[in-house]
C-alpha positions, -999 to 999 in steps of 0.1 A, spaced: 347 -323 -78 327 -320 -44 340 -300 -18 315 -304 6 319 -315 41 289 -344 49 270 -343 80 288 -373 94 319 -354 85 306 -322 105 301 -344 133 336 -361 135 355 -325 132 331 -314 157 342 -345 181 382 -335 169 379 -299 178 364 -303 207 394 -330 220 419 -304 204 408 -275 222 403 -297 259 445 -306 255 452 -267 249 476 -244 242 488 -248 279 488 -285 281 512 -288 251 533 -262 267 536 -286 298 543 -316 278 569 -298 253 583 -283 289 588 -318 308 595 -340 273 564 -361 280 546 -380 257 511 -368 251 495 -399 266 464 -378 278 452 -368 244 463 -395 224 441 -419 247 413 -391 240 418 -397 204 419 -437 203 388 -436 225 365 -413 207 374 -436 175 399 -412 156 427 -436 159 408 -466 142 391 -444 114 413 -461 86 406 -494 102 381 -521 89 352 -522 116 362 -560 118 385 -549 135 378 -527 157 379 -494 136 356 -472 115 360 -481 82 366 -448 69 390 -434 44 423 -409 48 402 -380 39 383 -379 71 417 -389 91 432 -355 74 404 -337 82 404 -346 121 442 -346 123 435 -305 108 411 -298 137 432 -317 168 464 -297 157 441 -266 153 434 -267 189 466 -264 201 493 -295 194 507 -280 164 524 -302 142 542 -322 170 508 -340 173 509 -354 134 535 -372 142 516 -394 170 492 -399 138 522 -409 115 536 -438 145 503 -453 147 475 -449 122 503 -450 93 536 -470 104 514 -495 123 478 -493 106 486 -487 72 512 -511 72 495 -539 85 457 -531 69 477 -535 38 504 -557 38 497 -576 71 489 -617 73 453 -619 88 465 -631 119 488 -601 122 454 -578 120 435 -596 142 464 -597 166 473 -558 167 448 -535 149 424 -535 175 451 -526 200 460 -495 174 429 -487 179 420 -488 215 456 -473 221 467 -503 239 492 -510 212 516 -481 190 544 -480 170 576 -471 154 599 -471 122 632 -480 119 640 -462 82 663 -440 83 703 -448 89 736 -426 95 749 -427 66 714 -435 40 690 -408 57 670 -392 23 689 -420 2 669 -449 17 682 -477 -7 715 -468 8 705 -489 37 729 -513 52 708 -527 77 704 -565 70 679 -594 77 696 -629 72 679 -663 68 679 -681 98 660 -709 105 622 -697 113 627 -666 104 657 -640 101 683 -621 119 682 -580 119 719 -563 125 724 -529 117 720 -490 133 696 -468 126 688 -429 136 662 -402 144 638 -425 147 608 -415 163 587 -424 195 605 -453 204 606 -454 241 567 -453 235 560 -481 213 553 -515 217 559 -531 183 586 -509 155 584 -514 117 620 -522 110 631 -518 74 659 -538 61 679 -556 33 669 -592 30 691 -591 -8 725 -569 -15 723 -543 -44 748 -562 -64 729 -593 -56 691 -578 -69 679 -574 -103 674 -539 -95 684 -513 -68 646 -514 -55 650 -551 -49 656 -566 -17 637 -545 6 619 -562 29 597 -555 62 594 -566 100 571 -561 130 589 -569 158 584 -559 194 599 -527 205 615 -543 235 623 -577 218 665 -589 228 689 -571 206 667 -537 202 688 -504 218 680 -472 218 697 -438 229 676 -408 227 687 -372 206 690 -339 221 669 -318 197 655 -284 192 617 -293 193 591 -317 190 598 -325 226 568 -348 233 580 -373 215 621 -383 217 639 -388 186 668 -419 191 693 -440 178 685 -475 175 711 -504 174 700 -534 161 724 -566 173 709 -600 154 670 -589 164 651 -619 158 622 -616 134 600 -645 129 583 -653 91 548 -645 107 563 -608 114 571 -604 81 550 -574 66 541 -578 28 566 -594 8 605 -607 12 623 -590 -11 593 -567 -30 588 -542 0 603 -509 -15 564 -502 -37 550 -508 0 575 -490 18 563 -459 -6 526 -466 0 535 -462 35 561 -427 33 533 -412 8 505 -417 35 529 -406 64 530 -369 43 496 -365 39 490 -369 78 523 -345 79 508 -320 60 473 -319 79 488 -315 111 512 -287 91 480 -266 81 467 -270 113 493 -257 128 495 -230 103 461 -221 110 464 -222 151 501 -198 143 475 -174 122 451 -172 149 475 -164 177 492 -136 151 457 -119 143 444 -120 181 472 -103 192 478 -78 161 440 -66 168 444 -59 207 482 -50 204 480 -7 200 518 8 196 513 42 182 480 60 189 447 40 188 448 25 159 456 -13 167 489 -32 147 468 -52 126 452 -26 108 493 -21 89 494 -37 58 529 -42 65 518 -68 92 486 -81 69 502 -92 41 525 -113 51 496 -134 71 470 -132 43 501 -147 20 509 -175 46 468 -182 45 464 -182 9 496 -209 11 480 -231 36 446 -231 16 463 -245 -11 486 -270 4 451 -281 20 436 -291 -11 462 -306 -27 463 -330 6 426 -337 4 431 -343 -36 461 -370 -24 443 -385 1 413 -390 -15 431 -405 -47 448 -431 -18 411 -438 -11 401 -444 -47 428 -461 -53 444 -440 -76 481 -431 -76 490 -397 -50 526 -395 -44 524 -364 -66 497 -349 -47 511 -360 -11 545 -349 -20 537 -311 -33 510 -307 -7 537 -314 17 564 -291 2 540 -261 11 526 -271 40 558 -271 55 569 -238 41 535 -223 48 529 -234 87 571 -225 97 566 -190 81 534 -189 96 548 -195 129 574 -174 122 554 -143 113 534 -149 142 567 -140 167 574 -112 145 538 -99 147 542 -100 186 579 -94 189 592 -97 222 566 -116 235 565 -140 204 601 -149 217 583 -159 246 570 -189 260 539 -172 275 527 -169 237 532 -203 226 545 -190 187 582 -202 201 572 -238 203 548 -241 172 578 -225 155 602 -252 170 584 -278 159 569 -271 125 607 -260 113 612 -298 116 590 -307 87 609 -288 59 638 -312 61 618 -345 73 602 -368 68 614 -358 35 630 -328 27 620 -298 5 648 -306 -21 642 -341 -27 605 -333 -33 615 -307 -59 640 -338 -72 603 -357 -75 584 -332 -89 613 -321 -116 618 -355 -128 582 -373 -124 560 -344 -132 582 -322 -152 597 -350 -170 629 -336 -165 668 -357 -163 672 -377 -130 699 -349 -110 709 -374 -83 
Protein backbone atom coordinates (compact mmCIF):
# COMPACT_ATOMS: atom_id res chain seq x y z
CA UNK A 1 0.00 0.00 0.00
CA UNK A 2 1.32 3.54 -1.01
CA UNK A 3 1.27 6.18 1.37
CA UNK A 4 2.78 8.74 -0.48
CA UNK A 5 1.39 12.09 -1.16
CA UNK A 6 2.01 12.97 -5.29
CA UNK A 7 3.17 16.16 -6.36
CA UNK A 8 -0.19 17.25 -7.69
CA UNK A 9 -1.41 16.20 -4.24
CA UNK A 10 1.34 18.56 -2.49
CA UNK A 11 0.15 21.22 -4.55
CA UNK A 12 -3.64 21.04 -3.77
CA UNK A 13 -2.95 20.77 0.15
CA UNK A 14 -0.66 23.55 -0.35
CA UNK A 15 -3.67 25.66 -2.19
CA UNK A 16 -6.07 24.21 1.07
CA UNK A 17 -3.72 25.41 3.70
CA UNK A 18 -3.13 28.38 2.51
CA UNK A 19 -7.24 29.24 2.12
CA UNK A 20 -7.45 27.59 5.72
CA UNK A 21 -5.11 29.68 7.33
CA UNK A 22 -6.36 33.25 5.27
CA UNK A 23 -10.16 32.49 7.14
CA UNK A 24 -8.36 32.08 10.61
CA UNK A 25 -8.82 31.30 13.93
CA UNK A 26 -10.41 34.91 14.32
CA UNK A 27 -12.61 34.81 11.36
CA UNK A 28 -14.38 31.63 12.57
CA UNK A 29 -14.64 33.28 15.98
CA UNK A 30 -16.62 36.20 14.22
CA UNK A 31 -18.82 33.91 12.27
CA UNK A 32 -19.46 31.36 15.26
CA UNK A 33 -20.05 34.93 17.29
CA UNK A 34 -22.74 36.50 14.81
CA UNK A 35 -24.29 32.84 13.55
CA UNK A 36 -23.23 33.68 9.98
CA UNK A 37 -22.70 31.37 7.32
CA UNK A 38 -19.11 31.17 6.18
CA UNK A 39 -19.93 32.56 2.73
CA UNK A 40 -16.31 34.07 2.57
CA UNK A 41 -14.34 30.91 2.63
CA UNK A 42 -16.65 28.63 1.13
CA UNK A 43 -16.61 30.89 -2.12
CA UNK A 44 -12.64 30.67 -1.55
CA UNK A 45 -13.00 27.00 -1.69
CA UNK A 46 -15.53 26.60 -4.83
CA UNK A 47 -13.25 29.07 -6.68
CA UNK A 48 -9.78 27.61 -6.22
CA UNK A 49 -11.63 24.22 -7.53
CA UNK A 50 -11.97 22.29 -4.09
CA UNK A 51 -15.63 22.15 -4.21
CA UNK A 52 -15.72 20.42 -7.78
CA UNK A 53 -12.76 17.99 -7.08
CA UNK A 54 -15.25 14.90 -7.04
CA UNK A 55 -16.91 16.27 -10.11
CA UNK A 56 -16.34 14.98 -13.77
CA UNK A 57 -14.39 17.90 -15.63
CA UNK A 58 -17.56 17.74 -18.09
CA UNK A 59 -18.92 19.36 -15.76
CA UNK A 60 -17.23 21.78 -14.44
CA UNK A 61 -15.04 19.92 -11.76
CA UNK A 62 -11.76 18.16 -11.40
CA UNK A 63 -12.26 14.75 -11.85
CA UNK A 64 -10.57 13.59 -8.87
CA UNK A 65 -11.38 11.07 -6.32
CA UNK A 66 -12.52 11.35 -2.29
CA UNK A 67 -9.06 10.86 -1.28
CA UNK A 68 -7.80 14.16 -2.38
CA UNK A 69 -11.26 15.81 -1.10
CA UNK A 70 -10.30 14.25 2.52
CA UNK A 71 -7.05 15.40 2.24
CA UNK A 72 -7.98 19.15 1.46
CA UNK A 73 -10.95 19.11 3.84
CA UNK A 74 -7.82 17.96 6.68
CA UNK A 75 -5.84 21.05 5.75
CA UNK A 76 -8.95 23.79 5.52
CA UNK A 77 -10.17 22.63 9.00
CA UNK A 78 -6.40 22.67 10.10
CA UNK A 79 -6.33 26.23 9.60
CA UNK A 80 -8.75 27.20 11.71
CA UNK A 81 -12.70 26.11 10.97
CA UNK A 82 -12.60 23.13 12.96
CA UNK A 83 -15.02 20.59 12.31
CA UNK A 84 -17.97 23.14 11.80
CA UNK A 85 -16.42 23.56 8.26
CA UNK A 86 -16.88 19.58 7.23
CA UNK A 87 -20.15 20.11 7.42
CA UNK A 88 -20.19 22.82 4.50
CA UNK A 89 -18.32 19.87 2.70
CA UNK A 90 -21.07 17.28 3.74
CA UNK A 91 -24.24 19.87 2.21
CA UNK A 92 -22.55 20.23 -1.03
CA UNK A 93 -19.81 18.01 -2.34
CA UNK A 94 -21.82 14.92 -0.73
CA UNK A 95 -25.71 15.60 -0.29
CA UNK A 96 -25.67 17.48 -3.65
CA UNK A 97 -22.54 16.15 -5.72
CA UNK A 98 -22.45 12.73 -4.72
CA UNK A 99 -25.95 12.39 -5.04
CA UNK A 100 -26.47 13.60 -8.27
CA UNK A 101 -22.80 12.32 -9.95
CA UNK A 102 -24.26 9.08 -9.00
CA UNK A 103 -27.77 8.73 -9.14
CA UNK A 104 -28.68 11.92 -11.06
CA UNK A 105 -30.55 11.88 -14.81
CA UNK A 106 -27.98 13.73 -17.16
CA UNK A 107 -30.04 16.61 -17.42
CA UNK A 108 -30.00 16.90 -13.64
CA UNK A 109 -25.90 17.11 -13.93
CA UNK A 110 -25.73 19.36 -16.45
CA UNK A 111 -28.30 21.49 -14.79
CA UNK A 112 -26.73 21.83 -11.17
CA UNK A 113 -23.19 20.32 -10.85
CA UNK A 114 -21.54 23.13 -12.36
CA UNK A 115 -23.38 25.48 -9.98
CA UNK A 116 -21.96 23.06 -6.93
CA UNK A 117 -19.10 23.76 -8.19
CA UNK A 118 -18.82 27.42 -8.86
CA UNK A 119 -20.81 27.90 -5.50
CA UNK A 120 -23.70 29.38 -7.17
CA UNK A 121 -25.73 26.40 -6.24
CA UNK A 122 -25.69 24.23 -2.47
CA UNK A 123 -27.64 22.02 -0.67
CA UNK A 124 -29.45 20.24 1.95
CA UNK A 125 -30.98 16.86 3.42
CA UNK A 126 -34.02 16.31 4.73
CA UNK A 127 -33.27 12.70 6.68
CA UNK A 128 -33.74 12.75 9.84
CA UNK A 129 -37.42 12.96 11.55
CA UNK A 130 -38.81 13.42 15.38
CA UNK A 131 -39.62 10.41 16.06
CA UNK A 132 -37.02 8.11 13.30
CA UNK A 133 -33.63 10.12 14.01
CA UNK A 134 -30.77 7.01 14.12
CA UNK A 135 -33.72 4.56 13.03
CA UNK A 136 -34.06 6.07 9.43
CA UNK A 137 -36.57 3.37 8.05
CA UNK A 138 -38.75 4.68 10.72
CA UNK A 139 -39.54 7.46 8.42
CA UNK A 140 -43.08 8.58 8.01
CA UNK A 141 -42.45 11.23 5.65
CA UNK A 142 -44.37 10.22 2.35
CA UNK A 143 -44.26 10.99 -1.44
CA UNK A 144 -47.67 10.05 -3.22
CA UNK A 145 -48.29 9.62 -6.92
CA UNK A 146 -49.72 12.42 -8.43
CA UNK A 147 -49.94 13.11 -11.73
CA UNK A 148 -46.28 14.26 -13.16
CA UNK A 149 -44.76 13.58 -10.37
CA UNK A 150 -45.51 13.19 -6.50
CA UNK A 151 -46.61 14.95 -3.43
CA UNK A 152 -44.05 15.17 -0.16
CA UNK A 153 -46.06 15.59 3.37
CA UNK A 154 -44.27 15.07 6.40
CA UNK A 155 -41.81 16.86 9.23
CA UNK A 156 -38.44 16.53 9.56
CA UNK A 157 -35.62 17.85 12.20
CA UNK A 158 -32.06 19.03 12.71
CA UNK A 159 -31.53 19.37 9.43
CA UNK A 160 -28.73 21.30 8.39
CA UNK A 161 -27.94 24.56 6.44
CA UNK A 162 -31.18 25.09 5.11
CA UNK A 163 -31.71 28.78 5.17
CA UNK A 164 -28.50 28.49 2.87
CA UNK A 165 -29.46 26.21 0.22
CA UNK A 166 -30.93 26.43 -2.88
CA UNK A 167 -32.01 22.84 -3.78
CA UNK A 168 -32.57 20.04 -0.46
CA UNK A 169 -32.29 16.21 -0.93
CA UNK A 170 -35.55 15.21 0.68
CA UNK A 171 -35.80 11.51 1.62
CA UNK A 172 -39.08 9.95 1.74
CA UNK A 173 -41.44 6.88 1.56
CA UNK A 174 -42.86 6.35 -1.92
CA UNK A 175 -44.12 2.44 -0.42
CA UNK A 176 -45.38 1.62 3.38
CA UNK A 177 -43.42 -1.08 5.31
CA UNK A 178 -46.27 -3.37 5.37
CA UNK A 179 -46.75 -2.63 1.68
CA UNK A 180 -42.71 -3.50 0.68
CA UNK A 181 -41.11 -6.75 0.23
CA UNK A 182 -38.74 -5.76 2.66
CA UNK A 183 -38.21 -2.92 5.39
CA UNK A 184 -35.46 -1.33 2.94
CA UNK A 185 -38.05 -1.08 0.32
CA UNK A 186 -39.74 1.97 -0.53
CA UNK A 187 -37.19 4.59 -0.11
CA UNK A 188 -37.08 6.90 -2.51
CA UNK A 189 -35.28 10.40 -3.34
CA UNK A 190 -36.02 14.07 -4.40
CA UNK A 191 -34.23 17.36 -5.46
CA UNK A 192 -36.45 19.92 -5.02
CA UNK A 193 -35.80 23.63 -4.55
CA UNK A 194 -35.19 24.77 -1.09
CA UNK A 195 -37.75 27.51 -1.43
CA UNK A 196 -40.26 25.53 -3.57
CA UNK A 197 -44.42 26.11 -2.00
CA UNK A 198 -44.91 23.88 0.91
CA UNK A 199 -41.14 23.90 2.26
CA UNK A 200 -40.98 25.56 6.17
CA UNK A 201 -38.41 25.85 8.23
CA UNK A 202 -37.80 27.00 11.92
CA UNK A 203 -34.32 27.20 13.09
CA UNK A 204 -32.79 25.20 16.54
CA UNK A 205 -31.18 26.95 19.42
CA UNK A 206 -28.01 24.81 19.84
CA UNK A 207 -24.79 24.67 21.67
CA UNK A 208 -22.41 24.98 18.64
CA UNK A 209 -21.72 24.76 15.16
CA UNK A 210 -23.11 28.25 14.91
CA UNK A 211 -22.27 29.06 11.27
CA UNK A 212 -24.55 26.92 10.01
CA UNK A 213 -28.39 26.77 11.68
CA UNK A 214 -29.81 23.54 12.44
CA UNK A 215 -33.99 23.53 11.74
CA UNK A 216 -37.13 21.97 11.58
CA UNK A 217 -38.53 21.49 8.34
CA UNK A 218 -42.41 20.99 7.56
CA UNK A 219 -43.14 19.57 4.51
CA UNK A 220 -47.11 20.39 3.49
CA UNK A 221 -47.78 18.39 -0.12
CA UNK A 222 -44.19 19.69 -1.67
CA UNK A 223 -44.42 19.05 -5.19
CA UNK A 224 -41.69 16.92 -6.69
CA UNK A 225 -41.64 16.44 -10.37
CA UNK A 226 -40.34 12.68 -11.97
CA UNK A 227 -37.24 14.64 -13.46
CA UNK A 228 -36.26 15.50 -9.61
CA UNK A 229 -36.35 12.10 -8.86
CA UNK A 230 -32.71 11.00 -7.64
CA UNK A 231 -31.85 7.30 -8.54
CA UNK A 232 -34.60 4.97 -8.27
CA UNK A 233 -38.53 4.97 -6.94
CA UNK A 234 -38.66 2.71 -4.51
CA UNK A 235 -34.69 1.23 -4.49
CA UNK A 236 -33.13 4.33 -2.79
CA UNK A 237 -32.11 3.01 0.75
CA UNK A 238 -28.42 1.15 -1.03
CA UNK A 239 -28.08 4.85 -2.43
CA UNK A 240 -29.11 6.58 0.52
CA UNK A 241 -26.06 4.50 2.25
CA UNK A 242 -23.61 5.38 -0.53
CA UNK A 243 -24.46 8.82 0.27
CA UNK A 244 -24.33 8.61 4.64
CA UNK A 245 -20.99 6.48 4.20
CA UNK A 246 -19.41 9.38 2.06
CA UNK A 247 -20.89 12.14 4.37
CA UNK A 248 -18.54 10.32 7.37
CA UNK A 249 -15.55 10.23 5.61
CA UNK A 250 -15.70 14.10 4.96
CA UNK A 251 -16.88 14.09 8.81
CA UNK A 252 -13.99 12.49 9.95
CA UNK A 253 -11.37 14.66 7.86
CA UNK A 254 -12.69 17.72 9.10
CA UNK A 255 -12.64 15.79 12.74
CA UNK A 256 -8.79 15.18 12.48
CA UNK A 257 -8.26 18.44 11.38
CA UNK A 258 -9.73 19.75 14.00
CA UNK A 259 -8.02 17.41 16.29
CA UNK A 260 -4.85 18.46 14.89
CA UNK A 261 -5.57 22.54 15.05
CA UNK A 262 -6.96 21.61 19.12
CA UNK A 263 -3.21 19.84 19.47
CA UNK A 264 -1.54 22.76 18.19
CA UNK A 265 -3.21 25.43 20.24
CA UNK A 266 -2.52 22.93 23.54
CA UNK A 267 1.25 22.53 22.74
CA UNK A 268 1.89 26.38 21.84
CA UNK A 269 0.58 27.33 24.94
CA UNK A 270 1.90 24.40 27.25
CA UNK A 271 5.54 25.44 25.95
CA UNK A 272 5.26 29.38 26.66
CA UNK A 273 2.90 28.80 29.70
CA UNK A 274 5.66 28.71 33.02
CA UNK A 275 3.56 28.15 36.55
CA UNK A 276 6.21 26.97 38.96
CA UNK A 277 9.74 28.05 38.34
CA UNK A 278 11.19 28.11 34.80
CA UNK A 279 10.56 25.17 33.68
CA UNK A 280 7.49 25.58 31.09
CA UNK A 281 3.99 23.26 31.64
CA UNK A 282 4.66 21.20 28.71
CA UNK A 283 7.62 19.65 29.84
CA UNK A 284 4.96 17.46 32.74
CA UNK A 285 4.20 14.34 31.57
CA UNK A 286 1.04 14.72 33.27
CA UNK A 287 0.12 17.31 30.53
CA UNK A 288 2.10 15.17 27.56
CA UNK A 289 0.44 12.13 27.67
CA UNK A 290 -2.74 12.84 27.43
CA UNK A 291 -1.93 14.89 23.96
CA UNK A 292 0.58 12.40 22.58
CA UNK A 293 -2.60 9.70 23.23
CA UNK A 294 -5.21 12.05 21.56
CA UNK A 295 -2.34 12.24 18.51
CA UNK A 296 -1.63 8.64 18.29
CA UNK A 297 -5.87 8.49 18.03
CA UNK A 298 -6.16 10.88 15.32
CA UNK A 299 -3.23 9.17 13.28
CA UNK A 300 -5.18 6.23 13.24
CA UNK A 301 -8.66 7.38 12.59
CA UNK A 302 -6.71 9.18 9.60
CA UNK A 303 -5.84 6.15 7.89
CA UNK A 304 -8.62 4.24 8.36
CA UNK A 305 -10.54 7.38 6.42
CA UNK A 306 -8.00 7.47 3.65
CA UNK A 307 -8.28 3.40 3.51
CA UNK A 308 -12.42 4.14 3.15
CA UNK A 309 -12.18 6.65 0.88
CA UNK A 310 -9.90 5.31 -1.34
CA UNK A 311 -11.90 1.87 -1.43
CA UNK A 312 -15.13 4.46 -2.54
CA UNK A 313 -12.75 5.39 -5.27
CA UNK A 314 -11.90 1.83 -6.32
CA UNK A 315 -15.00 0.94 -6.11
CA UNK A 316 -14.77 -1.32 -3.41
CA UNK A 317 -17.19 -1.55 -0.42
CA UNK A 318 -16.07 1.11 2.74
CA UNK A 319 -18.85 1.44 5.16
CA UNK A 320 -16.60 -0.53 7.51
CA UNK A 321 -13.79 1.72 7.03
CA UNK A 322 -15.86 5.17 6.98
CA UNK A 323 -17.82 4.01 9.96
CA UNK A 324 -14.81 3.02 12.49
CA UNK A 325 -12.68 5.92 11.08
CA UNK A 326 -15.49 8.01 12.23
CA UNK A 327 -16.09 6.44 15.63
CA UNK A 328 -12.43 7.72 16.61
CA UNK A 329 -12.25 10.64 14.94
CA UNK A 330 -14.94 11.90 16.88
CA UNK A 331 -13.66 10.68 20.17
CA UNK A 332 -10.15 11.75 19.23
CA UNK A 333 -10.71 15.60 18.06
CA UNK A 334 -13.61 16.25 21.33
CA UNK A 335 -10.96 14.96 23.78
CA UNK A 336 -8.55 16.70 21.86
CA UNK A 337 -10.35 19.84 22.28
CA UNK A 338 -11.02 19.07 25.52
CA UNK A 339 -7.54 18.53 26.73
CA UNK A 340 -6.64 21.59 25.06
CA UNK A 341 -8.96 23.90 27.74
CA UNK A 342 -7.52 21.80 30.43
CA UNK A 343 -3.91 22.33 29.24
CA UNK A 344 -4.74 26.24 29.39
CA UNK A 345 -7.30 26.26 32.17
CA UNK A 346 -8.92 29.46 32.66
CA UNK A 347 -8.13 30.80 29.56
CA UNK A 348 -9.13 27.53 27.59
CA UNK A 349 -12.68 28.52 29.08
CA UNK A 350 -12.17 31.47 27.21
CA UNK A 351 -13.08 32.78 24.05
CA UNK A 352 -9.75 34.63 23.44
CA UNK A 353 -8.18 30.93 22.99
CA UNK A 354 -10.53 29.54 20.58
CA UNK A 355 -10.41 25.69 22.50
CA UNK A 356 -14.22 26.70 23.74
CA UNK A 357 -15.60 26.75 20.24
CA UNK A 358 -13.57 23.87 18.63
CA UNK A 359 -14.78 22.04 21.64
CA UNK A 360 -18.47 23.11 20.99
CA UNK A 361 -18.50 22.02 17.85
CA UNK A 362 -16.54 18.83 17.52
CA UNK A 363 -18.79 17.31 20.71
CA UNK A 364 -21.46 17.41 17.98
CA UNK A 365 -20.01 14.58 15.96
CA UNK A 366 -20.02 11.83 18.62
CA UNK A 367 -23.80 11.56 18.40
CA UNK A 368 -24.31 12.76 14.59
CA UNK A 369 -24.47 12.15 11.81
CA UNK A 370 -24.38 8.88 13.36
CA UNK A 371 -23.81 8.14 16.72
CA UNK A 372 -20.99 6.22 18.54
CA UNK A 373 -23.36 3.45 19.59
CA UNK A 374 -24.93 2.64 16.45
CA UNK A 375 -21.54 2.38 14.86
CA UNK A 376 -20.43 -0.16 17.55
CA UNK A 377 -24.13 -1.77 16.58
CA UNK A 378 -22.38 -1.99 12.83
CA UNK A 379 -19.19 -2.98 13.63
CA UNK A 380 -20.49 -5.84 16.33
CA UNK A 381 -22.86 -7.32 13.97
CA UNK A 382 -21.12 -6.73 10.31
CA UNK A 383 -17.53 -7.21 11.29
CA UNK A 384 -17.78 -9.20 14.39
CA UNK A 385 -20.47 -11.28 13.11
CA UNK A 386 -22.18 -10.94 16.12
CA UNK A 387 -26.55 -11.24 16.83
CA UNK A 388 -28.41 -8.14 15.50
CA UNK A 389 -29.11 -6.13 19.29
CA UNK A 390 -31.67 -3.68 17.98
Amino acid sequence: MNFDITEEQKMMLETARQIGERYGLDYWRKKDAAKEFPHEIWQAICDAGIAGMMIPEEYGGLGLGLVDLALCIEELCKGGAGSTLSQVFMLNPVFGGVAIALYGSDEMKRDLLPGLCDGSCTFSMALTEPDAGTNSLAMTTRAERVEGGWRISGQKIWITGVAASRKMLIVARTTQPQDGVKKTHGISLFMVDTAREGIGHTDIDKLGTHTLPSSVVYLDRVFASDAEVIGTIDGGWPQLLDILNCERIVTTSGLVGTGALALRLAVDYARERKVFGSRPIGSYQGLQFPLAQRWAELEAARLLNLKAASNFDRGLPFGSESNAAKLIASQAASGAAEQAMQVMGGMGYSRETHAERLWRDARLFRFAPVSEEMILNYISTVNLGLPRSY
